[in-house]
C-alpha positions as CSV (number, residue, x, y, z in Angstrom):
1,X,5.4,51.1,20.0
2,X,3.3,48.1,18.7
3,X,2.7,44.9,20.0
4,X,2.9,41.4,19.1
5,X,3.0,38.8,21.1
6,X,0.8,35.7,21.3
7,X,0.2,33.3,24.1
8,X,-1.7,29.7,22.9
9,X,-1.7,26.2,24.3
10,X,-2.6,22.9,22.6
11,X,-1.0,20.0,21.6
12,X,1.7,19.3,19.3
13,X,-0.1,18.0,15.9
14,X,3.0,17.0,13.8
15,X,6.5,16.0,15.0
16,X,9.0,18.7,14.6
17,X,10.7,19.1,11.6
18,X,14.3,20.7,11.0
19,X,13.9,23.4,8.6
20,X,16.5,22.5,5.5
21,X,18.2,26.0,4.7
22,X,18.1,27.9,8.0
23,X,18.7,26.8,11.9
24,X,15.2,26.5,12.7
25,X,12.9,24.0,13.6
26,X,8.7,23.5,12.7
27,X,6.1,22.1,14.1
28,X,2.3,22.2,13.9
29,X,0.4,23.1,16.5
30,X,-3.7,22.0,17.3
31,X,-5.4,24.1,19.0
32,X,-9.3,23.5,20.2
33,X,-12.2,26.2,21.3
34,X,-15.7,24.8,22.8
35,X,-18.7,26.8,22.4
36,X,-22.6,26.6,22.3
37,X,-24.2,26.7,18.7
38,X,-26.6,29.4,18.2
39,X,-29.4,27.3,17.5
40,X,-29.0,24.6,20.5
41,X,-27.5,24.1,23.7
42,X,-25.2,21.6,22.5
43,X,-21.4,21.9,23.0
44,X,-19.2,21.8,19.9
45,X,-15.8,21.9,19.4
46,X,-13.7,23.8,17.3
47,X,-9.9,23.0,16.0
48,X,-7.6,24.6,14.2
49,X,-3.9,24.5,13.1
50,X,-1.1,26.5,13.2
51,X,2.7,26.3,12.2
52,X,5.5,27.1,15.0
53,X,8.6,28.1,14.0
54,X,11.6,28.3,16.2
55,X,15.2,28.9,15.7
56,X,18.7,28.2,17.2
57,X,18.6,27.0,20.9
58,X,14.9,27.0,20.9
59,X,15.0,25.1,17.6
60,X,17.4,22.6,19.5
61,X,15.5,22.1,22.6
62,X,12.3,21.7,20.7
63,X,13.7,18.9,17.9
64,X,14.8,17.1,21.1
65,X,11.6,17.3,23.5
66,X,8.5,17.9,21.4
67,X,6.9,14.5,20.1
68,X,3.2,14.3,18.8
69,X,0.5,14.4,21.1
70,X,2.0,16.2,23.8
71,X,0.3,19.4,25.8
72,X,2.4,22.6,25.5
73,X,2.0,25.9,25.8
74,X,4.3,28.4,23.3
75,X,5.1,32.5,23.7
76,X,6.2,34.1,20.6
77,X,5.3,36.5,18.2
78,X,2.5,36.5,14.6
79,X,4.2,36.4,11.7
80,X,2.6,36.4,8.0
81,X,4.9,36.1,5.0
82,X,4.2,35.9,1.2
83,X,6.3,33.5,-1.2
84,X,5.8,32.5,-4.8
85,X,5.5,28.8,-5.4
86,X,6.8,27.3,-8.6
87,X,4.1,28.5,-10.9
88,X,4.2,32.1,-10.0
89,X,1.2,31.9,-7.8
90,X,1.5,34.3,-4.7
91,X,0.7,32.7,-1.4
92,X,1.0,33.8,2.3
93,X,2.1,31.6,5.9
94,X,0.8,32.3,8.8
95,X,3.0,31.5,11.1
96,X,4.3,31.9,14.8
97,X,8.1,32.4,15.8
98,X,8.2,30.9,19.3
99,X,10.1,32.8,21.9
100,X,9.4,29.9,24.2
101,X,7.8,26.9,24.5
102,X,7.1,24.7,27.8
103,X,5.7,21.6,28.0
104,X,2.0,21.6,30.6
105,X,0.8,19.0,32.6
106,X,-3.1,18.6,31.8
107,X,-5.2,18.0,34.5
108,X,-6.7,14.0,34.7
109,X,-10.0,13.5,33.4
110,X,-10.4,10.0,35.0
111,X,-7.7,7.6,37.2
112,X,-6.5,5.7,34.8
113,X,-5.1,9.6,33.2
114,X,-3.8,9.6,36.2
115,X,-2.1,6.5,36.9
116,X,-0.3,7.1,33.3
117,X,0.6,11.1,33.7
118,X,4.4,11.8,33.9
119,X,6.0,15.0,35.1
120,X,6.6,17.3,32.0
121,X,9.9,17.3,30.9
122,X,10.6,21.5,30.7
């Protein structure tokens, strides 16, 4: 039995799209890593992007809930796929199909966050 499942949190890059030949819906997710350069003590930060597909009721509840900017956290599955584009070049989409997604609450970083911070929505 194999395995694949992936867990990741960040924030929703790109408003979700409704996918135009099957029930699904994308989005893009940003994720971002700190670390410590080799050569200094200095903090850097690291993001990158990756596209969530989900389908049917997910799809639904995601077209209707998910806006720009917004914290989530999404369980699903890694999925890489090759297509031809129109010039008979072979690419390949990383992708994850989302077997849930739930909106976080992030904790404040000063009191006006705070003031301004609703209850997530999920």
């Amino acid at each position: 039995m194999n395995i694949n499942q992936i867990i990741i949190e960040g924030r929703v890059a790109v408003d979700p799209k409704r996918a135009e030949k099957v029930d699904a819906v994308t989005f893009s997710l940003a994720n971002n890593r700190s670390f410590k350069a080799k050569d200094s003590e200095e903090w850097q930060e690291e993001t990158f992007f990756v596209q969530v597909v989900s389908f049917n009721k997910l799809a639904e509840k995601v077209e209707k809930t998910l806006k720009k900017g917004m914290p989530i956290l999404v369980v699903g599955r890694l999925s890489i796929r090759s297509y031809e584009t129109k010039n008979g070049e072979k690419k390949y989409a990383t992708e994850i199909i989302a077997r849930d997604v739930k909106g976080i609450q992030l904790p404040a970083k000063d009191e006006d966050q705070e003031k301004s911070s609703e209850v997530s929505p999920w």
